[in-house]
PyMOL CGO cylinders between C-alpha atoms (Angstrom):
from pymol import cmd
from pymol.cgo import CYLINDER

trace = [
    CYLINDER, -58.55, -51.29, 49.17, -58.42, -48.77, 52.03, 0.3, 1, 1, 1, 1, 1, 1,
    CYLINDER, -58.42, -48.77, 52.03, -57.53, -50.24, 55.62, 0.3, 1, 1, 1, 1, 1, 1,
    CYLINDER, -57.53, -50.24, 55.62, -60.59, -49.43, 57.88, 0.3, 1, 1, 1, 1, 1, 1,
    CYLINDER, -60.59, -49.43, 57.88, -59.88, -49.04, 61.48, 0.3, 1, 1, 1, 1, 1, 1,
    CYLINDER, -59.88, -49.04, 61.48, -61.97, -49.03, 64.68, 0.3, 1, 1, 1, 1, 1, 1,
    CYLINDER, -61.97, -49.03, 64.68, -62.34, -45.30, 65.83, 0.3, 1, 1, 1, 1, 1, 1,
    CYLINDER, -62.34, -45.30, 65.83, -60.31, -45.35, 68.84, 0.3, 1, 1, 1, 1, 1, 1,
    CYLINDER, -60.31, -45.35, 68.84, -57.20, -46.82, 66.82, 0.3, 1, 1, 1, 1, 1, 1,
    CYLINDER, -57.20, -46.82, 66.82, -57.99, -44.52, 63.96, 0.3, 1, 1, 1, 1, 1, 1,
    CYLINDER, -57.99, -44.52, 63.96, -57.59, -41.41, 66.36, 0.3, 1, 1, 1, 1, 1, 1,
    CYLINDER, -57.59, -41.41, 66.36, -54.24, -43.37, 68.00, 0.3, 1, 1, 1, 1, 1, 1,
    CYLINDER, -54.24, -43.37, 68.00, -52.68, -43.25, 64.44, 0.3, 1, 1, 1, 1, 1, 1,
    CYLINDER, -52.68, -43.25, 64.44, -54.05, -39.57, 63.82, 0.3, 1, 1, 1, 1, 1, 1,
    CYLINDER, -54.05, -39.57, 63.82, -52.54, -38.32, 66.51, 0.3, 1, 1, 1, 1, 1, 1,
    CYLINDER, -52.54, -38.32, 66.51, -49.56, -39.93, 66.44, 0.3, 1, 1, 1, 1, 1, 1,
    CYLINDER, -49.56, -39.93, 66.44, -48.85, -38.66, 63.06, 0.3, 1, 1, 1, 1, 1, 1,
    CYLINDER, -48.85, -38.66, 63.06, -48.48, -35.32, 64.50, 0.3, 1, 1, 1, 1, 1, 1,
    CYLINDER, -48.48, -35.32, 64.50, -44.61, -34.58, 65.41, 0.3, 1, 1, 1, 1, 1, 1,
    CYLINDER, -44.61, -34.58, 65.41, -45.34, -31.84, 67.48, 0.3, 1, 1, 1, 1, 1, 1,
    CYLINDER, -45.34, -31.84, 67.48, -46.75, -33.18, 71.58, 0.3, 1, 1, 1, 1, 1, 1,
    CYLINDER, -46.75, -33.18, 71.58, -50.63, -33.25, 71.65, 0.3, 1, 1, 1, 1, 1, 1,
    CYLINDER, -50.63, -33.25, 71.65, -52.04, -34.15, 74.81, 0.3, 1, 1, 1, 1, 1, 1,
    CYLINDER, -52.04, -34.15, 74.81, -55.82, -34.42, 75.82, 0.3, 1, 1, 1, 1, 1, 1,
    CYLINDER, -55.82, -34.42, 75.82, -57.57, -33.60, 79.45, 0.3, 1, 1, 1, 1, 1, 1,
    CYLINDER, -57.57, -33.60, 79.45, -60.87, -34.27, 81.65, 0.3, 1, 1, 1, 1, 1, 1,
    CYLINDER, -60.87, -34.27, 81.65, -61.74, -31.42, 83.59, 0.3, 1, 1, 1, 1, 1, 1,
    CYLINDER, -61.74, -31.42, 83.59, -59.43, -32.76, 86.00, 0.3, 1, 1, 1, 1, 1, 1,
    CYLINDER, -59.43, -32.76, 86.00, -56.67, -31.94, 84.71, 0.3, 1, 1, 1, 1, 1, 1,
    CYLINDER, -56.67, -31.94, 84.71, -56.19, -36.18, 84.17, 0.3, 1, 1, 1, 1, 1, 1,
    CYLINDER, -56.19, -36.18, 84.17, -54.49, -36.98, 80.80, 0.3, 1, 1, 1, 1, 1, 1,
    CYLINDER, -54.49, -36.98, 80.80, -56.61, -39.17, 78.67, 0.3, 1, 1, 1, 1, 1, 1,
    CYLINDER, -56.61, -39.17, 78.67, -54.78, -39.38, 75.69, 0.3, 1, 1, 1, 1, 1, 1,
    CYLINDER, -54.78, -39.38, 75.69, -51.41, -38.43, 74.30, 0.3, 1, 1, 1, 1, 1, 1,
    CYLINDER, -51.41, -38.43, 74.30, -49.46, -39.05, 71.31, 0.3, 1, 1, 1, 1, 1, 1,
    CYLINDER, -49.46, -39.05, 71.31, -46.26, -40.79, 70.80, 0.3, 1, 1, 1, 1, 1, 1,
    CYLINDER, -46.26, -40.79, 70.80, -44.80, -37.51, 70.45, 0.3, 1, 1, 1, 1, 1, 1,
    CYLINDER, -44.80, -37.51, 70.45, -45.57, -36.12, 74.04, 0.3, 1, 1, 1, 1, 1, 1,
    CYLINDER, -45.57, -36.12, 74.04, -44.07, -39.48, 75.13, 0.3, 1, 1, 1, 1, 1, 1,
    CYLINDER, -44.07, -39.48, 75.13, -40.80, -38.98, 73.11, 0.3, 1, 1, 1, 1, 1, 1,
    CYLINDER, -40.80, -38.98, 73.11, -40.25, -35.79, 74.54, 0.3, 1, 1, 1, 1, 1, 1,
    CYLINDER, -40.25, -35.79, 74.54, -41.00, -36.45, 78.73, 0.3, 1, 1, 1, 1, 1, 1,
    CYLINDER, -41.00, -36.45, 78.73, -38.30, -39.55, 78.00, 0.3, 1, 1, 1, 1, 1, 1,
    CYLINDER, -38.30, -39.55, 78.00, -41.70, -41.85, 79.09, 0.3, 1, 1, 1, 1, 1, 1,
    CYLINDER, -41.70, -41.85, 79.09, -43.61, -44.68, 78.16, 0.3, 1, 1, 1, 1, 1, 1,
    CYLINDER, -43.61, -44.68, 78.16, -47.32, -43.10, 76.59, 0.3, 1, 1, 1, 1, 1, 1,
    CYLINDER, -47.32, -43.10, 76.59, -49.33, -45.41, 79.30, 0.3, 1, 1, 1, 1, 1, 1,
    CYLINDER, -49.33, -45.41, 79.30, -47.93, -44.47, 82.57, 0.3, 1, 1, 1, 1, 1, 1,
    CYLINDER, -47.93, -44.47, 82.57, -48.86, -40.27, 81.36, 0.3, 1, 1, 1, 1, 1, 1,
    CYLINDER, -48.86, -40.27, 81.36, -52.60, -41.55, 81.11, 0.3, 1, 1, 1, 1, 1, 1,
    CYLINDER, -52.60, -41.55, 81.11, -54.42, -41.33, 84.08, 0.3, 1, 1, 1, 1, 1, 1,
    CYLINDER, -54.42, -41.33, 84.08, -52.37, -38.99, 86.07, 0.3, 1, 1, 1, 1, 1, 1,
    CYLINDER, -52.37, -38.99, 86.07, -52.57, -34.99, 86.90, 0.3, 1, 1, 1, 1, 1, 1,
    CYLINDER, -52.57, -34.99, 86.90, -50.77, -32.91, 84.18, 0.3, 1, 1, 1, 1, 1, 1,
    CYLINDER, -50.77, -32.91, 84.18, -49.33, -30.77, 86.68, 0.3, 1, 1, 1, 1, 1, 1,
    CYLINDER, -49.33, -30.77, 86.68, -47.83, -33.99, 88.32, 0.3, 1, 1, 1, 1, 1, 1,
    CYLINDER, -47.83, -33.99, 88.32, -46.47, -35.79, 85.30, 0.3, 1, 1, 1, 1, 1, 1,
    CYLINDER, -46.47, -35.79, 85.30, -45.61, -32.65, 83.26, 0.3, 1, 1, 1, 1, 1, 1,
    CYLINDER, -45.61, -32.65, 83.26, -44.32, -30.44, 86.58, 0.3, 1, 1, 1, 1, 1, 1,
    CYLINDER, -44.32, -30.44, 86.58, -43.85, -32.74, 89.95, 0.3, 1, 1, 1, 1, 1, 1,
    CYLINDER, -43.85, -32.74, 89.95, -46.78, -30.70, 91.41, 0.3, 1, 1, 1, 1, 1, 1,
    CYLINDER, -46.78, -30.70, 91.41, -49.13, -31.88, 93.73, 0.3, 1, 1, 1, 1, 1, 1,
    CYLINDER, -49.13, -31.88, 93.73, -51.80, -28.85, 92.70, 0.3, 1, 1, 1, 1, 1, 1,
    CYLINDER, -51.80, -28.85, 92.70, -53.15, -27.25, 89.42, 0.3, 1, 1, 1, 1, 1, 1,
    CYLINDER, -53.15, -27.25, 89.42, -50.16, -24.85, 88.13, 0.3, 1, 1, 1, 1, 1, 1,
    CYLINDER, -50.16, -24.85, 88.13, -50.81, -21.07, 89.24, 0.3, 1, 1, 1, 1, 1, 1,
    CYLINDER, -50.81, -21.07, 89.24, -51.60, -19.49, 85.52, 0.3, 1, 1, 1, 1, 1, 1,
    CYLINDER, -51.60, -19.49, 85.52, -52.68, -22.44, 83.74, 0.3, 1, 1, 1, 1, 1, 1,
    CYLINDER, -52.68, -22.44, 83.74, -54.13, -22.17, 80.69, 0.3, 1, 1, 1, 1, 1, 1,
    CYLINDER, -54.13, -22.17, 80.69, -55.56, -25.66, 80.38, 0.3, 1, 1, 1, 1, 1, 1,
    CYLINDER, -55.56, -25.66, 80.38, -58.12, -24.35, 83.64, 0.3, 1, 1, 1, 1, 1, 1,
    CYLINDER, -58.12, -24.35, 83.64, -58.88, -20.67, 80.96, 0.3, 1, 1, 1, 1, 1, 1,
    CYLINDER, -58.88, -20.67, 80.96, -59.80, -23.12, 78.66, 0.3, 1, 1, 1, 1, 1, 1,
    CYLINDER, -59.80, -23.12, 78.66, -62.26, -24.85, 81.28, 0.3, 1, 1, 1, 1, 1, 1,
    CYLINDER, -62.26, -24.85, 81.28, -63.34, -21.51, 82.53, 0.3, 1, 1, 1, 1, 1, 1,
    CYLINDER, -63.34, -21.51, 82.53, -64.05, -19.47, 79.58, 0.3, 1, 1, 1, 1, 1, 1,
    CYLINDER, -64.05, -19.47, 79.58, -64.54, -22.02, 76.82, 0.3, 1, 1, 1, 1, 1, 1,
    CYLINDER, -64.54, -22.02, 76.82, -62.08, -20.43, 74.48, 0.3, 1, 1, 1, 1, 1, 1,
    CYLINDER, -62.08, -20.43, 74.48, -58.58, -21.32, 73.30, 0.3, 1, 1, 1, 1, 1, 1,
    CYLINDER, -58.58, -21.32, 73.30, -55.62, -20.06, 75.08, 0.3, 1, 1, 1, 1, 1, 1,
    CYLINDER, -55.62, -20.06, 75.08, -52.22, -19.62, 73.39, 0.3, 1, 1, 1, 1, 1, 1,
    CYLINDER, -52.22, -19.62, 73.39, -49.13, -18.99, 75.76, 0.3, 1, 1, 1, 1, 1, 1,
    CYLINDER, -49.13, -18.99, 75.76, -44.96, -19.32, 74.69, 0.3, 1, 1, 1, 1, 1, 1,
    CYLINDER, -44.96, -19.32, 74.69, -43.03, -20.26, 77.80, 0.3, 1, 1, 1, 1, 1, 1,
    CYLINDER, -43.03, -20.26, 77.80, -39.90, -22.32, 78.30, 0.3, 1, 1, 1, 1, 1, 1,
    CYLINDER, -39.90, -22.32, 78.30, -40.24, -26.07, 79.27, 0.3, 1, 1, 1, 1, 1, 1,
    CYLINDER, -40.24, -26.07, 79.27, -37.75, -28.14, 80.85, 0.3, 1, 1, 1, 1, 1, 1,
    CYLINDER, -37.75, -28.14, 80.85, -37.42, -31.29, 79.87, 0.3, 1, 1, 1, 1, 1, 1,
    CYLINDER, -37.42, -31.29, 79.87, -36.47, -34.59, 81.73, 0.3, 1, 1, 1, 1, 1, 1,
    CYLINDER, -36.47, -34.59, 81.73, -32.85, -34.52, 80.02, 0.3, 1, 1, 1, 1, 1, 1,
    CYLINDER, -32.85, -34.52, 80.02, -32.06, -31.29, 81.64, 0.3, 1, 1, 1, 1, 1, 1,
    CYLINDER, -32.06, -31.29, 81.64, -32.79, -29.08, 78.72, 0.3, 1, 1, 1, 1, 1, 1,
    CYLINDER, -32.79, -29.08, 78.72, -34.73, -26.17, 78.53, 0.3, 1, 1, 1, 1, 1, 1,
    CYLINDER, -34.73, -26.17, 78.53, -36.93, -25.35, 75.45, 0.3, 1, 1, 1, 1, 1, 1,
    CYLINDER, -36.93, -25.35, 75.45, -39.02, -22.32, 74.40, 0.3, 1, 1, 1, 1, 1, 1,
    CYLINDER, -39.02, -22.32, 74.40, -42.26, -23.60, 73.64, 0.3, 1, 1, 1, 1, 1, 1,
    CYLINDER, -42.26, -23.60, 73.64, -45.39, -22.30, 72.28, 0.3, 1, 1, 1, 1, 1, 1,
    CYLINDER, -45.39, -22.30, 72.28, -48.20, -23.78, 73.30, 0.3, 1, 1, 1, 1, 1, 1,
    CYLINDER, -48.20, -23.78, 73.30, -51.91, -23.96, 72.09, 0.3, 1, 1, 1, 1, 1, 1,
    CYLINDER, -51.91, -23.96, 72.09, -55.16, -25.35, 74.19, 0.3, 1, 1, 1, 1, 1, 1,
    CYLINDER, -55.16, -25.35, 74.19, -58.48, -25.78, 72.88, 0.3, 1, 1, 1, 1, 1, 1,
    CYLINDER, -58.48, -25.78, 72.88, -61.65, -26.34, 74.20, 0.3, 1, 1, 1, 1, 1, 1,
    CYLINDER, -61.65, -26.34, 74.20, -63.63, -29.64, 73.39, 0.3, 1, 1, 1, 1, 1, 1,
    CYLINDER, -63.63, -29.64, 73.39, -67.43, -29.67, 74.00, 0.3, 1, 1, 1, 1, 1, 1,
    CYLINDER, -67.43, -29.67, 74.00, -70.67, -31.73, 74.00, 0.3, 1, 1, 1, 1, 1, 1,
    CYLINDER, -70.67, -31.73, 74.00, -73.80, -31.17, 72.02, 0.3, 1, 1, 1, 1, 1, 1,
    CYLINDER, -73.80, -31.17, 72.02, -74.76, -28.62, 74.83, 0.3, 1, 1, 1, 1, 1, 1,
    CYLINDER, -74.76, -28.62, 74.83, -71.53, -26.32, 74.70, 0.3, 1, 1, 1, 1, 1, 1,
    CYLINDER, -71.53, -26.32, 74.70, -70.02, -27.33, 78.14, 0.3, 1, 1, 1, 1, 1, 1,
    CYLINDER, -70.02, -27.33, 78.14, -66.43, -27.75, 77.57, 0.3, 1, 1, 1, 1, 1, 1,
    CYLINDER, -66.43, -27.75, 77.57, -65.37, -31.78, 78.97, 0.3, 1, 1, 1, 1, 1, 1,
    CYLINDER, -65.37, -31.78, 78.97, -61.83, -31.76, 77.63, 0.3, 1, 1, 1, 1, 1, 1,
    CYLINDER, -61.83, -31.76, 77.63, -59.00, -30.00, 76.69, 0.3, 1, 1, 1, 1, 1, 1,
    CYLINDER, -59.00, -30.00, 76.69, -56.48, -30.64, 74.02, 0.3, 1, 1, 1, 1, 1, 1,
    CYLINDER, -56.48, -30.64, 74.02, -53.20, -29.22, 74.32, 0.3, 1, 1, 1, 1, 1, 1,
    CYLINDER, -53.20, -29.22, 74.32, -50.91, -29.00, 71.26, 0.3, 1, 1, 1, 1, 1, 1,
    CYLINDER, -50.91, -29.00, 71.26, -47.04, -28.06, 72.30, 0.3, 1, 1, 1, 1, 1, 1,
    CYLINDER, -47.04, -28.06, 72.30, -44.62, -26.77, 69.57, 0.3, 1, 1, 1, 1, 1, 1,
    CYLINDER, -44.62, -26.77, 69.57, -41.11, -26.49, 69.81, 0.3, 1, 1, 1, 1, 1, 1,
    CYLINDER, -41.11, -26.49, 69.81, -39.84, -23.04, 68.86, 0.3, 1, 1, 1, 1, 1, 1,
    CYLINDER, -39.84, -23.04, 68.86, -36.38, -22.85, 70.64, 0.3, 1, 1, 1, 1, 1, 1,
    CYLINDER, -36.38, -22.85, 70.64, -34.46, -21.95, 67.13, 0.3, 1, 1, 1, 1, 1, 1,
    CYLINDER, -34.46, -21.95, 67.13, -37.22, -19.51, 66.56, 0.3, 1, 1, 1, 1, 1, 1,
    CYLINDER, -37.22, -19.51, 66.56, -36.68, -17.61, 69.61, 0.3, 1, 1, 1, 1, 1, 1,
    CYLINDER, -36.68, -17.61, 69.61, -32.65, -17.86, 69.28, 0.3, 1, 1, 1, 1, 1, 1,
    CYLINDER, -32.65, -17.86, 69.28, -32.79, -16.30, 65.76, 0.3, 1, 1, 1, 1, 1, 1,
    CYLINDER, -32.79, -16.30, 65.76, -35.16, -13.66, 67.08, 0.3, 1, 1, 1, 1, 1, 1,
    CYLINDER, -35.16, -13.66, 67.08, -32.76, -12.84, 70.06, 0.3, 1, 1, 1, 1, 1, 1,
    CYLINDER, -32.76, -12.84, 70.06, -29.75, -12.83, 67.37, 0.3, 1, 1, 1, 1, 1, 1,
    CYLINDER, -29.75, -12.83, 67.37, -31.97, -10.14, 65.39, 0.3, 1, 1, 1, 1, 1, 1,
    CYLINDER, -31.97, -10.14, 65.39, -32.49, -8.37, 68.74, 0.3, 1, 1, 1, 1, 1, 1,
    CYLINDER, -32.49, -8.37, 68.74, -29.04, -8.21, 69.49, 0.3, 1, 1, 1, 1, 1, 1,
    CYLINDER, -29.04, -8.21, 69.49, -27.66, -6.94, 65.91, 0.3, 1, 1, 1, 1, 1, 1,
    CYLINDER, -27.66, -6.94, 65.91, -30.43, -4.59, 66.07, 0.3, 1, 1, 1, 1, 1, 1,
    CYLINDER, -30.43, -4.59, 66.07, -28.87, -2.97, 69.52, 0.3, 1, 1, 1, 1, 1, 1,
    CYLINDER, -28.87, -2.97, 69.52, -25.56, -3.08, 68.29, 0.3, 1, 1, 1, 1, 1, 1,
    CYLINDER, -25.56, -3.08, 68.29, -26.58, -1.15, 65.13, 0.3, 1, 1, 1, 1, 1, 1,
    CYLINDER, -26.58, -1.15, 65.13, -28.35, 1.53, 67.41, 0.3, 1, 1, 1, 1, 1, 1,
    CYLINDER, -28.35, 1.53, 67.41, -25.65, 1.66, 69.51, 0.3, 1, 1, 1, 1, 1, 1,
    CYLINDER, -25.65, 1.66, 69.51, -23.62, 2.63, 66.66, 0.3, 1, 1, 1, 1, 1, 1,
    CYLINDER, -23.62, 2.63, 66.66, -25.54, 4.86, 65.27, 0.3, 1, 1, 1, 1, 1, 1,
    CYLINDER, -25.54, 4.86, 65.27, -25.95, 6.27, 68.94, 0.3, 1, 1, 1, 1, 1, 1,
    CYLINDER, -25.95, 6.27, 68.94, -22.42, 6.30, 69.01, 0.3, 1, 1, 1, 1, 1, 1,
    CYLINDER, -22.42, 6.30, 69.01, -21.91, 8.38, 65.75, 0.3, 1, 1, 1, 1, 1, 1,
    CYLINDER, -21.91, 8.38, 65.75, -24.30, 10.74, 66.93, 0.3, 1, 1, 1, 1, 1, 1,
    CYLINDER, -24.30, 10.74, 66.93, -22.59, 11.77, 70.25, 0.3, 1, 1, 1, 1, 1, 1,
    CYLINDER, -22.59, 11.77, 70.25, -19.33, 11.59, 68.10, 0.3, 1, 1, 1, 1, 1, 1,
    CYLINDER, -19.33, 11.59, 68.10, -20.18, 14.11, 66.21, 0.3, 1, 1, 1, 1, 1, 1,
    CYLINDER, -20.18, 14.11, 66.21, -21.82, 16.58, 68.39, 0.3, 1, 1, 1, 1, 1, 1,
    CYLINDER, -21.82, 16.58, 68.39, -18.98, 16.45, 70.48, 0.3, 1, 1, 1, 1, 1, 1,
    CYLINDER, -18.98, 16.45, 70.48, -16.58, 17.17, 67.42, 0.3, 1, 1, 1, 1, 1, 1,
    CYLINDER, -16.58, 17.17, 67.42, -18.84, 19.89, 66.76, 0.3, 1, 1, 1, 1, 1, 1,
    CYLINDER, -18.84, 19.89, 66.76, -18.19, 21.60, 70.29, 0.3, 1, 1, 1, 1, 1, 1,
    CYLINDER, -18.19, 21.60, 70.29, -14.81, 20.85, 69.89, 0.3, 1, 1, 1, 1, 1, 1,
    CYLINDER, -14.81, 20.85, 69.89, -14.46, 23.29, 66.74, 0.3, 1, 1, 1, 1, 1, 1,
    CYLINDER, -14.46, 23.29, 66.74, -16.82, 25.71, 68.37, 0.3, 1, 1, 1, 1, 1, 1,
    CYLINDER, -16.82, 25.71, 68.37, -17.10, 26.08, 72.22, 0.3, 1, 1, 1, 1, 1, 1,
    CYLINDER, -17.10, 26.08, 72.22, -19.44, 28.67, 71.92, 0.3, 1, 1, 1, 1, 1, 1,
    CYLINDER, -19.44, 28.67, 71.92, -21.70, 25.82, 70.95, 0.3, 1, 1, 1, 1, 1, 1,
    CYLINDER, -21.70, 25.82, 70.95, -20.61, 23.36, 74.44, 0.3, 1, 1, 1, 1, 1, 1,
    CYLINDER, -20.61, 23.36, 74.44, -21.21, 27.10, 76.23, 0.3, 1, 1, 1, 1, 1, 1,
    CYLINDER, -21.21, 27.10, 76.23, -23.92, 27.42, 74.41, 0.3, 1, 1, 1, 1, 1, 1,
    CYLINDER, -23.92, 27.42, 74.41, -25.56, 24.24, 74.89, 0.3, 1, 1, 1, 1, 1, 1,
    CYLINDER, -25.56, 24.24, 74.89, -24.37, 23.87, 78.95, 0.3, 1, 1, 1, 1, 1, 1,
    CYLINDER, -24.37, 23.87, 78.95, -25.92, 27.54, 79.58, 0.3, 1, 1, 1, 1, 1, 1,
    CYLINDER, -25.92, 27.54, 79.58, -29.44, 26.42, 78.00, 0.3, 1, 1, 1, 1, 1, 1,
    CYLINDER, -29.44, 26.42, 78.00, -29.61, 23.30, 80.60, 0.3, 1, 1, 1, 1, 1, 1,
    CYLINDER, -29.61, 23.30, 80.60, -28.62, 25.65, 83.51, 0.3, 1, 1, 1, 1, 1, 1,
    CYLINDER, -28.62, 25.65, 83.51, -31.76, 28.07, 82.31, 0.3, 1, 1, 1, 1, 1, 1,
    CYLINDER, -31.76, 28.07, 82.31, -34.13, 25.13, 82.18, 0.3, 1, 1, 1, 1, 1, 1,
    CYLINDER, -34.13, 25.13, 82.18, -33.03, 23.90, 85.27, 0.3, 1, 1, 1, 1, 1, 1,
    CYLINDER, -33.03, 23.90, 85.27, -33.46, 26.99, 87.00, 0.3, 1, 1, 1, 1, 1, 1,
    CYLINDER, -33.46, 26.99, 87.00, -37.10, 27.67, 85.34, 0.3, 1, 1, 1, 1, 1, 1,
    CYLINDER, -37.10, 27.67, 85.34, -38.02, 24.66, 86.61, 0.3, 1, 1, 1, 1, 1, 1,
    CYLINDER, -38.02, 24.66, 86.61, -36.78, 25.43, 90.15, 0.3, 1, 1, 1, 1, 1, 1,
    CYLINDER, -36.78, 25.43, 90.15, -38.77, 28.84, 89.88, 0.3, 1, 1, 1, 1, 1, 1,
    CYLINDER, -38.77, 28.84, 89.88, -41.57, 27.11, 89.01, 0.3, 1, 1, 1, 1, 1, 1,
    CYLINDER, -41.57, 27.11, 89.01, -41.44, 24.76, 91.77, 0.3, 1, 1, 1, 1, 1, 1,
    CYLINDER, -41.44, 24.76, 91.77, -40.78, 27.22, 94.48, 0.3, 1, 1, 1, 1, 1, 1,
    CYLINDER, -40.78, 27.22, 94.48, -43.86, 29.64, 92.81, 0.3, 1, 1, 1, 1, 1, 1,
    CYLINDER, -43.86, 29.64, 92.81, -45.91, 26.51, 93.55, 0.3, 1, 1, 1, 1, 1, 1,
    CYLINDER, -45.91, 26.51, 93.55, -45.03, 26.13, 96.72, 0.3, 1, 1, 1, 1, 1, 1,
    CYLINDER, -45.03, 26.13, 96.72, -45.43, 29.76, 98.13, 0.3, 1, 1, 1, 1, 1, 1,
    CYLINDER, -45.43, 29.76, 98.13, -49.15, 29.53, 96.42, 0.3, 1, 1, 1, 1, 1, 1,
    CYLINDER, -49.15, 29.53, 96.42, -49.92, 26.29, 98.29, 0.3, 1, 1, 1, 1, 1, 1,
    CYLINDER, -49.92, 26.29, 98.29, -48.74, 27.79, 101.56, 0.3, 1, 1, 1, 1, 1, 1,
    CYLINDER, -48.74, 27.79, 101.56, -50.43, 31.30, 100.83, 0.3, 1, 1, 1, 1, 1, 1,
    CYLINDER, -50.43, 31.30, 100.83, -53.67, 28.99, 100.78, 0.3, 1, 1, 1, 1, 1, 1,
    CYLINDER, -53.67, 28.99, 100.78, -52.95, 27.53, 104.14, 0.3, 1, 1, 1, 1, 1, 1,
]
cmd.load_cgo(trace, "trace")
């Protein structure tokens, strides 16, 4: 037969089944609830998080963070998704994504805020390694390209002359053009 729990130890266990942090606010930016998880990962005990400001426990601030999603969620009533990097107690810095959503009563005010953190540091290096290989490979294709244009005026200088004799045209049309525009602006003077 199924264990039944009270609802308030019910909700403890379902939220600390979730690995990633999970954290819960008033509209004061107090933390009501957390899960073990959030605890595990600010190095402290779950109790001495509830109670306190989120932008004192989670950031050594004595006001509301400048950008904070947790106050978009009180303001507009809708969830907020941001990725920023976190650093954490030990000293390490982790990219993070994190996800707030709105909770409301029966009338559609929002009263509380729950805040789910996930932890996507290897995501973000294997995206950077991508980025990297992918400028290396353009770079090398880049390279090829200017490799063989310049074997190309190599074999022909008529095309260097060529090519060096268009950019001195352009420039000067453009120079024309500039000093045309001038002498009609001071004609209208």
């Amino acid at each position: 037969m199924a264990e039944t729990l009270p609802k308030e130890q019910f909700l403890s266990r379902a939220l600390d089944s979730i690995t990633d942090p999970l954290v819960i606010y008033d509209r004061n930016y107090r933390i009501v609830m957390g899960n073990q998880a959030l605890a595990n990962t600010y190095q402290v005990d779950l109790e001495q998080l509830i109670g306190r400001n989120c932008y004192e426990a989670f950031h050594g601030r004595s006001s509301v963070c400048e950008a904070c999603h947790i106050g978009d969620v009180f303001r507009t009533g809708e969830s907020q998704r941001r990725e920023k990097v976190v650093p954490l107690p030990d000293g390490r810095l982790r990219h993070c994504e994190i996800r707030a959503y709105p909770v409301k009563d029966a009338e559609g005010t929002v009263i509380q805020a729950i805040e789910h953190g996930r932890d996507i540091s290897e995501r973000k290096g294997l995206e950077d390694q991508v980025k990297a290989k992918e400028r290396i490979e353009s770079l090398g294709v880049a390279a090829e390209n200017v490799k063989g244009k310049v074997a190309s005026a190599f074999r022909d200088p008529r095309l260097l002359i060529a090519s060096a004799q268009q950019r001195v045209d352009d420039h000067a049309a453009r120079i024309s053009r500039s000093i045309s525009r001038t002498i009609a602006r001071d004609r209208e003077l």
